[in-house]
C-alpha positions, 0 to 999 in steps of 0.5 A, a space after each residue: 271197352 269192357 273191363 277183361 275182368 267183367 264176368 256177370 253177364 256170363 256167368 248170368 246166360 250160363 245159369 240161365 241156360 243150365 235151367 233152361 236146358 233140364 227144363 227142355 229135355 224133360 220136354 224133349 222126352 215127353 212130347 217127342 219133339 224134334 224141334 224141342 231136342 234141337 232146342 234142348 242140345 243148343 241150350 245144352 251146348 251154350 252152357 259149355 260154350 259159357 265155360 269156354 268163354 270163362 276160361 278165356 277171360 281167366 286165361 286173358 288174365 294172365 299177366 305177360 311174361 318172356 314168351 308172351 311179352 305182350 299178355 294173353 289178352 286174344 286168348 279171349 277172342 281164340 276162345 270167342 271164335 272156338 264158341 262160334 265154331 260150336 255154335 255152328 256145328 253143335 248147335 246148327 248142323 245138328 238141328 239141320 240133321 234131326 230136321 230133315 231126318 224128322 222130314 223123312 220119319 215124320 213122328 207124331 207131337 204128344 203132350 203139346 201143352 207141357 212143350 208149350 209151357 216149357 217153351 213159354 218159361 224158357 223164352 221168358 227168361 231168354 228174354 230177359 237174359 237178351 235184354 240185361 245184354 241189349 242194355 249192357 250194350 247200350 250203355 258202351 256204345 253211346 252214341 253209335 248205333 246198335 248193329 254198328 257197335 256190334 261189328 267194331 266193339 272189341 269185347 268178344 264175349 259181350 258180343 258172343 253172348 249176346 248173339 247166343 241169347 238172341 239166337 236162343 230168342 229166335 229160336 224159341 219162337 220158331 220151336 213154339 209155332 213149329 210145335 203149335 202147327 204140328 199140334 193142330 195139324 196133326 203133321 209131324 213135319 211142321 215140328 221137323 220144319 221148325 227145327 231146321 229153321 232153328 238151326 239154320 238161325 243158329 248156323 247165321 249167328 254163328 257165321 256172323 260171330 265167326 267172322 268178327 271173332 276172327 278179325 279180332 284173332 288176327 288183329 283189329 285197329 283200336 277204336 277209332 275214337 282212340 286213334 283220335 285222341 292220340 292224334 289231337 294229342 300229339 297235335 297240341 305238344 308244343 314239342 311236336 312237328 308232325 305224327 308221320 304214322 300211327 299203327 294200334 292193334 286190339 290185344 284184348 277188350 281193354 289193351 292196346 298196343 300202339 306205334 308211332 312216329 313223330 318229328 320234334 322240333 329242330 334242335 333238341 337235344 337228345 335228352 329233351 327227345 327222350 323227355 318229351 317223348 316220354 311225357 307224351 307217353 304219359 299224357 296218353 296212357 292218363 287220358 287212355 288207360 286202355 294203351 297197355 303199351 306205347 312205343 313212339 320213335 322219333 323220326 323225320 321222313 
């Protein structure tokens, strides 16, 4: 799990995408293209839904107080999910729209070679944006494969940017051929074709993070790989009969609530249940330091 505090990668698509998107709209101007102005606002709005995410890392931050005992740490999954609402509406809506009113008024593609140029500079650095984030990924998943690690990690924000990048990716591409077949067709309605196929790529990245985003919101199991380790632990306490129940839930990249209840041996006192209860918390917290908080009640049933 990522650190709440990690913010490169963020601040690395947001410059990235800040140059990007002067670079389109001067050619959105010049050449008139449709596919290029949806382009140009999808870039555009990735650069405020950064700052958004930004703000839900600095808010995550915040250390807990009385009315929020444990912490703002889904403050960061709330902003997550707001950012895929953006994306949806801000970025593929709207490139749906200038779509198909460019297929109903179709205008003529002027100076292809500088959207071709601009394109091409853009989908460079998309590119190696996308990929600073493929092996960031890499590097936390392990030994889980790729599109699974996608759908359980609980870093909202890796997640989010990643899916921005790889869309933008797609999207570039689509533009690029949209604008070539309408430069060497002399129909405007490829490059209006182009532009929905971007925003309906646009409207899928956003469906998709929506509802991971979303099952973070209202509460995610931790990782499974954690749960185990509880288990094995509370296995090997000599102390320990049995873990009746165990619940985790994801506050945050980084913080895990955790519940449990256990049955001890017979006939400890109540000051050896309450010492080998609490080293159990201990030994967890050692080997797990993203369990911000434990609470383990001792029962029989």
């Amino acid at each position: 799990m990522a650190d709440a505090h990690h913010t490169s990668h963020i601040f690395q698509a947001l410059a990235v995408n800040a140059a990007i998107t002067a670079a389109k709209g001067v050619a959105a101007v010049y050449t008139g293209s449709g596919a290029m102005l949806a382009e140009t606002l999808h870039t555009a709005s990735d650069c405020g839904n950064q700052l958004l995410l930004l703000l839900g890392v600095r808010r995550a931050r915040q250390a807990p107080d009385a009315q929020h005992p444990l912490g703002y740490g889904r403050s960061l999954y709330f902003w997550s999910f707001i950012v895929a609402l953006l994306l949806f509406t801000g970025g593929g809506v709207f490139s749906i729209y200038e779509g198909v009113h460019k297929l109903q008024v179709p205008e003529p593609v002027e100076r292809v070679w500088l959207g071709v140029a601009i394109l091409g500079f853009s989908l460079l650095l998309e590119g190696w944006s996308t990929w600073g984030n493929v092996k960031e990924l890499s590097a936390r998943r392990g030994a889980t494969p790729f599109f699974q690690y996608l759908t359980r990690t609980k870093d909202s924000d890796l997640v989010v940017i990643f899916g921005e990048n790889a869309a933008a990716v797609v999207g570039l591409v689509l533009a690029l051929a949209a604008l070539g077949l309408s430069a060497a067709t002399g129909d405007g309605r490829y490059d209006a074709v182009g532009s929905i196929l971007v925003g309906c790529t646009l409207v899928a990245v956003a469906i998709f993070l929506g509802r991971e985003v979303a099952s973070l919101l209202i509460g995610e199991q931790a990782d499974p790989a954690l749960e185990a380790a509880v288990r094995a632990e509370v296995a090997n306490d000599p102390s320990m009969q049995a873990l009746l129940s165990l619940i985790t839930v994801q506050q945050g990249p980084g913080e895990v609530l955790l519940a449990m209840k256990v049955r001890l041996q017979d006939g400890l006192s109540g000051a050896e249940v309450v010492s080998a209860i609490n080293a159990l918390e201990r030994r967890i917290k050692a080997q797990q330091p993203h369990v911000r908080w434990s609470f383990v009640e001792p029962d029989d049933a």
